[in-house]
PLY file of the C-alpha trace (Angstrom):
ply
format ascii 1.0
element vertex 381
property float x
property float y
property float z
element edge 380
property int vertex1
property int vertex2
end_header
103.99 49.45 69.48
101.48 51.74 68.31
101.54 54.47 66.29
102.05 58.06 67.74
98.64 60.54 67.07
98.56 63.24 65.08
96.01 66.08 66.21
95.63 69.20 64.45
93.82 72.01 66.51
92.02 74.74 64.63
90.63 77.88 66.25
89.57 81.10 64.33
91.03 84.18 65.91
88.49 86.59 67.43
86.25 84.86 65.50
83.17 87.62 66.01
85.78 90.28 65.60
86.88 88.37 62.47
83.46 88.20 60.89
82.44 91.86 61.66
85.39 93.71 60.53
85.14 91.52 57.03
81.25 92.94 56.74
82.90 96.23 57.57
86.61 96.71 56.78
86.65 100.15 58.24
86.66 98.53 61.81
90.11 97.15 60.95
92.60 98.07 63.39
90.23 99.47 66.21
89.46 98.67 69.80
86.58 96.82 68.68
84.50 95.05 71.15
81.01 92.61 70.16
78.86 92.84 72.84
75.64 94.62 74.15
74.85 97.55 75.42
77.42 99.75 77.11
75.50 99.72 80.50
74.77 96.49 80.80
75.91 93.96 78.60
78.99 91.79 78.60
81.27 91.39 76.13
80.94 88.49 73.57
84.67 89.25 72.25
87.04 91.96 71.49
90.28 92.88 68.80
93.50 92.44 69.92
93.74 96.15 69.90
91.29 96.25 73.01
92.94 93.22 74.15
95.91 96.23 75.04
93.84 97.54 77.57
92.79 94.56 79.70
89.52 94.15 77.88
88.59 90.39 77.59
85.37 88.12 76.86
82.58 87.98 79.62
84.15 90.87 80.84
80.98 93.47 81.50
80.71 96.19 79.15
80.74 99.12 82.09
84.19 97.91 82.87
85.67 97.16 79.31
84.45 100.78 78.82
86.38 102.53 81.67
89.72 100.76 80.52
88.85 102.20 76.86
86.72 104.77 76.35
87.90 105.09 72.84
86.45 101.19 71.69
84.39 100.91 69.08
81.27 98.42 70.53
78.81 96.83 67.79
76.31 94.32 69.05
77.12 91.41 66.82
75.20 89.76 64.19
74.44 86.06 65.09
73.40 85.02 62.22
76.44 85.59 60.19
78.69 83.83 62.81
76.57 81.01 62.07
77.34 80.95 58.33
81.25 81.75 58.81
81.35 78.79 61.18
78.98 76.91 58.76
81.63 77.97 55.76
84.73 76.74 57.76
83.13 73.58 58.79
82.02 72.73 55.23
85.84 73.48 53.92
87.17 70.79 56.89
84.68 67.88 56.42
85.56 67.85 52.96
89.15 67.28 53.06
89.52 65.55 57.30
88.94 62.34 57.79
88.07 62.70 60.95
87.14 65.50 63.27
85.02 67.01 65.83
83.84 70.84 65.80
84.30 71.25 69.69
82.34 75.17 69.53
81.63 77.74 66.67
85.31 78.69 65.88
87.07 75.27 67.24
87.82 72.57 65.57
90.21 69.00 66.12
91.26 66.92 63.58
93.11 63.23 64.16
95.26 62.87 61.01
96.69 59.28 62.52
97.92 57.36 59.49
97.96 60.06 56.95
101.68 60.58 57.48
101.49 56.97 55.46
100.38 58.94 51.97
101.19 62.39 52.65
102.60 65.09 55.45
100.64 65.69 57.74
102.15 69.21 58.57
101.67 70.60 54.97
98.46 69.11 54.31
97.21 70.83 57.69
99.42 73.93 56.62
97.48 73.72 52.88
93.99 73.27 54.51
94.66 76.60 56.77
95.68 78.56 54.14
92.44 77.04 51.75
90.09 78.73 54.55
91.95 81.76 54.45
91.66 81.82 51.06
88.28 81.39 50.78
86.33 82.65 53.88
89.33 85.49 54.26
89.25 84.78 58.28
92.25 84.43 60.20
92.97 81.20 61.62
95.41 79.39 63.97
96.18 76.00 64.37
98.57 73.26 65.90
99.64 69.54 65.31
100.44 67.79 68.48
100.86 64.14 69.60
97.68 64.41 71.78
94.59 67.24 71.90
95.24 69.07 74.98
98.82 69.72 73.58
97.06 70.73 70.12
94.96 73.37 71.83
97.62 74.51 74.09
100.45 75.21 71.00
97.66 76.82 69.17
97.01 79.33 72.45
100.74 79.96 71.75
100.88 80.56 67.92
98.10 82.93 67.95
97.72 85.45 65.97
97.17 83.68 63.09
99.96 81.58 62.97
100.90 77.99 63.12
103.50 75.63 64.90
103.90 71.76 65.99
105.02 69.96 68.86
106.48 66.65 67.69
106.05 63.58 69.51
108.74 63.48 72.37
109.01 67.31 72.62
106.24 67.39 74.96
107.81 68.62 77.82
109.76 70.87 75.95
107.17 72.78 75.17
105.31 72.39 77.92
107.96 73.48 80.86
108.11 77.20 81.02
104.54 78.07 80.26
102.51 79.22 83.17
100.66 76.98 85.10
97.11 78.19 84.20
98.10 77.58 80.20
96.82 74.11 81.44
93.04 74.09 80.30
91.01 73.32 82.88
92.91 75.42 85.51
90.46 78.28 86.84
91.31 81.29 89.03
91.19 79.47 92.27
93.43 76.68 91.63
95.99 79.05 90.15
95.76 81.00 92.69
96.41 77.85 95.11
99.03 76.93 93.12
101.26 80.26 93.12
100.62 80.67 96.88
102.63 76.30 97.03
105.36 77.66 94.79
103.91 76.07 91.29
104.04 78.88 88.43
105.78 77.06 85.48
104.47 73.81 84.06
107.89 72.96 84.32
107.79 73.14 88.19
104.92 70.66 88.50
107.02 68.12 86.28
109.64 68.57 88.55
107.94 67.63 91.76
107.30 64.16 92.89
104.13 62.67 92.10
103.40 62.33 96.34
104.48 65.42 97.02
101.59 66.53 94.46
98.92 64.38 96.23
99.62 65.64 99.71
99.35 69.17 98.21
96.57 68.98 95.95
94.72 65.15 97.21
93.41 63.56 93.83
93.90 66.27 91.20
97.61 65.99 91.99
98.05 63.01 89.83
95.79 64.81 87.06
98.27 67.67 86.82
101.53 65.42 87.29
100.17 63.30 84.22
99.27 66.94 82.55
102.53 68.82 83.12
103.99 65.70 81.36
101.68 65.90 78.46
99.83 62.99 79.08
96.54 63.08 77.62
93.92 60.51 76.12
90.99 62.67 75.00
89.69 61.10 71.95
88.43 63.34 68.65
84.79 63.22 68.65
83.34 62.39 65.37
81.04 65.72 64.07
78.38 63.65 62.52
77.49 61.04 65.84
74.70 63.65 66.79
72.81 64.25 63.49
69.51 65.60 64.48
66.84 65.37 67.21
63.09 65.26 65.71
59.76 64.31 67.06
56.17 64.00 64.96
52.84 63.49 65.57
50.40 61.82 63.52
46.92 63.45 64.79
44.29 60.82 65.27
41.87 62.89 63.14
43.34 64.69 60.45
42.89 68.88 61.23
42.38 71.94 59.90
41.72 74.06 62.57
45.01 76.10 62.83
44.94 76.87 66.37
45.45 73.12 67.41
48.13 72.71 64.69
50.33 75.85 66.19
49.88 74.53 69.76
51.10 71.31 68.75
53.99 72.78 66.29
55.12 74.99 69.75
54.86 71.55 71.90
57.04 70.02 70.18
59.31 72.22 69.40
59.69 72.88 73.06
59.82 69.60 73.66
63.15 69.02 71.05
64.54 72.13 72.11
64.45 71.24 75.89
66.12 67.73 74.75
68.87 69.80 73.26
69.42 71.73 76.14
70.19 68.52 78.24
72.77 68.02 75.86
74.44 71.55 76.05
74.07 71.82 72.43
73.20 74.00 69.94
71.24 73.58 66.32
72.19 75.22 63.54
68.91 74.05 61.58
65.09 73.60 61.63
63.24 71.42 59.56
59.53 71.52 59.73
56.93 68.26 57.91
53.37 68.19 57.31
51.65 64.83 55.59
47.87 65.41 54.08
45.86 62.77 54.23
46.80 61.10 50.95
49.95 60.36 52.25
51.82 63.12 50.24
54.37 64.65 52.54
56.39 67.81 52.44
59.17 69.11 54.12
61.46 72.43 54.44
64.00 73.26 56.21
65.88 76.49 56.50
69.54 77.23 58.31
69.46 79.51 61.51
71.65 81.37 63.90
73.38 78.56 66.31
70.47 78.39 69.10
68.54 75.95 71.99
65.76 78.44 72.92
62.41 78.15 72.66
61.77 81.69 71.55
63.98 81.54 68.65
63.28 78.26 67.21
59.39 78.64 67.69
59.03 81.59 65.24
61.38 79.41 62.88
59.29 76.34 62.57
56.01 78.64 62.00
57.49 80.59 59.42
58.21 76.78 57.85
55.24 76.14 58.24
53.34 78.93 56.86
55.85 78.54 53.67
55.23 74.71 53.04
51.24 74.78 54.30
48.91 73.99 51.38
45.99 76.48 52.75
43.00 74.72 53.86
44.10 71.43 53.73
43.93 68.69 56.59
46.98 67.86 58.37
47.42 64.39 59.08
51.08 64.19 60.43
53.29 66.89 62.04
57.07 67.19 62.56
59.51 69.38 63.65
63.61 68.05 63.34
66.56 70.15 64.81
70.15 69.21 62.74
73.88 70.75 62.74
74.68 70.55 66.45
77.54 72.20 67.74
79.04 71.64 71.47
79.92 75.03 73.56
78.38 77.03 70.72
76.52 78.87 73.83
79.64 81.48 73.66
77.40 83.10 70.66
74.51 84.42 73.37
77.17 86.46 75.28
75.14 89.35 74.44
72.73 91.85 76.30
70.00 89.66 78.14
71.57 86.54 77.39
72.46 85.92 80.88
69.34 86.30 82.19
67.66 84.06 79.25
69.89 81.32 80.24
68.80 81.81 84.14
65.22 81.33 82.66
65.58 78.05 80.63
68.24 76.91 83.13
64.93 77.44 85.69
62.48 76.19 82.91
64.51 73.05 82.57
64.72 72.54 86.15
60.69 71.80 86.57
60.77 69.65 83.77
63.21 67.76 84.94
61.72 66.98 88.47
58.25 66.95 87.23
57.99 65.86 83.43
59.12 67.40 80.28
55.09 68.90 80.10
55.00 70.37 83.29
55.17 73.50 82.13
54.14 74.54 78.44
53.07 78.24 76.99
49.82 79.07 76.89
49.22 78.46 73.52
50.16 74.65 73.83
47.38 74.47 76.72
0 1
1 2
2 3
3 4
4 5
5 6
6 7
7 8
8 9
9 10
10 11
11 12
12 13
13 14
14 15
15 16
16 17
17 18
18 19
19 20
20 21
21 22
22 23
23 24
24 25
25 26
26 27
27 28
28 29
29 30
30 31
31 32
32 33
33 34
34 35
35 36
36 37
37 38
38 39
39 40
40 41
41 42
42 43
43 44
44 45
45 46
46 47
47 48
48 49
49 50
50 51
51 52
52 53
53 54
54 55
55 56
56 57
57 58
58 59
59 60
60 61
61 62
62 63
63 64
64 65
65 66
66 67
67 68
68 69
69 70
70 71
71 72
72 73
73 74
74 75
75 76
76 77
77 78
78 79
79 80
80 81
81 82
82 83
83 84
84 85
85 86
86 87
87 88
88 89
89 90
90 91
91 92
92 93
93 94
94 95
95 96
96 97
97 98
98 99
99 100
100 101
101 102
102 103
103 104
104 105
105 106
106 107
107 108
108 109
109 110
110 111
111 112
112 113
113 114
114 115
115 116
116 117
117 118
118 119
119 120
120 121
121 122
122 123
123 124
124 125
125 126
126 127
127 128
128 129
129 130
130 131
131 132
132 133
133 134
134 135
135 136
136 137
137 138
138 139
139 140
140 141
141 142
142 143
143 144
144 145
145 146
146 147
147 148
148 149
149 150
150 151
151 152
152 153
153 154
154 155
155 156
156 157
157 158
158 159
159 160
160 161
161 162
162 163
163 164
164 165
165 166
166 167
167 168
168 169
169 170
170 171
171 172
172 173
173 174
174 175
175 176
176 177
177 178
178 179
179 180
180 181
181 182
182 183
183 184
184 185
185 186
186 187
187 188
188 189
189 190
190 191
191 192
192 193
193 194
194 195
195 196
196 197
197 198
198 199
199 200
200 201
201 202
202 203
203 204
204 205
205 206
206 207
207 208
208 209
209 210
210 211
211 212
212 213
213 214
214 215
215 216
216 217
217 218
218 219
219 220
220 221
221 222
222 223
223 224
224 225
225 226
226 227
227 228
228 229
229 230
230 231
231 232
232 233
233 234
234 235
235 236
236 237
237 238
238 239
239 240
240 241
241 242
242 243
243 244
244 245
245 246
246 247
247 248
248 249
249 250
250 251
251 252
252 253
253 254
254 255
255 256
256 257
257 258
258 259
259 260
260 261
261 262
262 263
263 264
264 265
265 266
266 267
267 268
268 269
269 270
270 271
271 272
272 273
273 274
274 275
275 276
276 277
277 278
278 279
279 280
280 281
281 282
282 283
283 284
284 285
285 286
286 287
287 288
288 289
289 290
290 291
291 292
292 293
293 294
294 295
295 296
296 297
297 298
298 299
299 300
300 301
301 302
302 303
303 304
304 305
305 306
306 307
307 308
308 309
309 310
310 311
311 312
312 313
313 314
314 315
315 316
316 317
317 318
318 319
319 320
320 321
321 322
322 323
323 324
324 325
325 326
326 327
327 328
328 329
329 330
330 331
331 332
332 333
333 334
334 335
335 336
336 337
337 338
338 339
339 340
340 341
341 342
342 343
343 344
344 345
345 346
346 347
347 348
348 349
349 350
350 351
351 352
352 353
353 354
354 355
355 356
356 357
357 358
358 359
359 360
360 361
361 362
362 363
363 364
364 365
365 366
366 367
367 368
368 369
369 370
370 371
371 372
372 373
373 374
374 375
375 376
376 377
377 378
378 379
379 380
């Protein structure tokens, strides 16, 4: 028989809340919302305190501002999110031996087998209170036989706080949470599911598996197996998706600095656009140049979690420009994105974001049906 998992679940609470009120401490205790503007942005994330009135991510600003007119709104500053997620992720792969940073302030660790040298629950207990310590952000976590359990005990110990669902107490916990506690569960389904007579966990578990797949066809079984705790999602390893890089090595080696940018903005596009097909996010840009005596050079510099072209193009010519011996030839060319993160997309919930994500979504589109050069800016023509 093999042996149970262990799972711990890490999530930082209001992570952008977190950040800004360390940066300033007088925001402490405030209806404090991260967002953009108050007439048209959304909001990126808000304090508990706001939490009070009804005020919740995505939520647009107009309305979070009518519930409380009294909330303190700051825009957010990227770039630091980056380096507090950066921080936390640093403390983890040093001491996990395995685990998978699922967005900027989420993290899963399988600890399978450590129970054979230490416990589990007060080595995970230790490594919360070591990020505390240092980064002094609040954190909550679970350890659970399986990761949707993991993510759905840490939903329950938050605030900062901590708790574990041993293997076998499953459906313990489980039962009398609401239905939409289930991840995956959106408005409409719940909805469909209150009007049947489904509002615990516990009264899914309770029905017969047919009943379920006359009532809800093939996502019955899903649920049945869910309400059950059931789950086989395995802990993605951080480092499978190192980096993503292309180079050039120009046929005759150039000076003329025009040609070099256009082909430093092609292929950054081009790296950038294969991120996007991977809904991920780079936390770093590296930029090379080789002269022609073969001596090469490289830089790279860390940068606020991103997959746009218009924030990682003035990145890799600002590289540039910094590792550039002037008036030399440039025989080889190569841009390199590193420190992916999944879901990290939650950081652009800011003013305009929405409609920059219509545009690449668009962008992406054309290159997809007709070739990743089908559309280039000007410069690169």
């Amino acid at each position: 028989m093999s042996q149970p998992r262990t799972i711990a679940h890490f999530d930082l609470d209001a992570f952008f809340v977190s950040v800004e009120c360390i940066n300033n401490p007088s925001l402490k205790g405030r209806p404090l919302i991260v967002g953009g503007s108050k007439e048209r942005g959304v909001v990126a994330a808000c304090s508990y305190e706001a939490r009070k009135y009804g005020i919740h991510s995505a939520m647009p600003m107009a309305t979070a501002m009518r519930l409380c007119p009294q909330a303190t709104v700051v825009k957010g500053t990227r770039g630091e999110y980056s380096k507090y997620s950066r921080w936390v992720t640093e403390i983890i792969a040093e001491k996990a031996p395995l685990f998978e940073k699922a967005s900027i302030d989420e993290f899963y660790l399988d600890l399978t087998g450590m129970n054979r040298y230490f416990n589990p629950w007060q080595w995970t207990i230790d490594l919360r209170q070591e990020i505390i310590d240092k980064t002094g952000l609040p954190i909550s976590f679970a350890l659970a036989p399986n990761k949707m359990i993991a993510k759905m005990a840490t939903n329950a110990a938050k605030p900062n706080g901590y708790m574990q669902v041993k293997p076998g107490m499953e459906e313990e916990f489980l039962s009398p949470l609401p239905v939409n506690a289930i991840p995956g569960i959106g408005k409409q389904t719940y909805q469909h599911l209150l009007v049947i007579g489904i509002q615990t966990i516990g009264d899914i578990s309770s029905r017969k598996l047919s009943d379920l797949e006359f009532l809800l066809g093939s996502y019955g079984p899903e649920l049945w197996n869910k309400a059950r705790g059931i789950h086989h999602g395995e802990v993605v390893p951080y480092y499978e998706a190192k980096s993503v890089s292309t180079e050039n090595t120009f046929e005759v080696s150039s000076t003329d600095m025009d040609f070099i940018m256009s082909e430093l903005v092609r292929m950054t596009e081009r790296i950038a656009h294969e991120l996007r097909q991977d809904d991920k996010m780079a936390g770093c840009i590296a930029v090379k140049i080789r002269y022609p005596d073969f001596e090469t050079t490289s830089r790279q510099m860390a940068i606020p979690y991103t997959c746009y072209d218009d924030e990682l193009i003035p990145a890799a010519k600002a590289l540039f420009h910094k590792l550039y011996r002037k008036g030399q030839p440039v025989r080889l060319l190569g841009v390199r994105l590193s420190e992916f993160t999944g879901e990290a997309r939650q950081t652009n919930l800011f003013e305009n974001s929405e409609k920059k994500a219509d545009l690449y979504n668009a962008i992406d589109a054309v290159k997809d049906r007709f070739g990743k050069d089908a559309i280039a800016r000007a410069r690169t023509i």
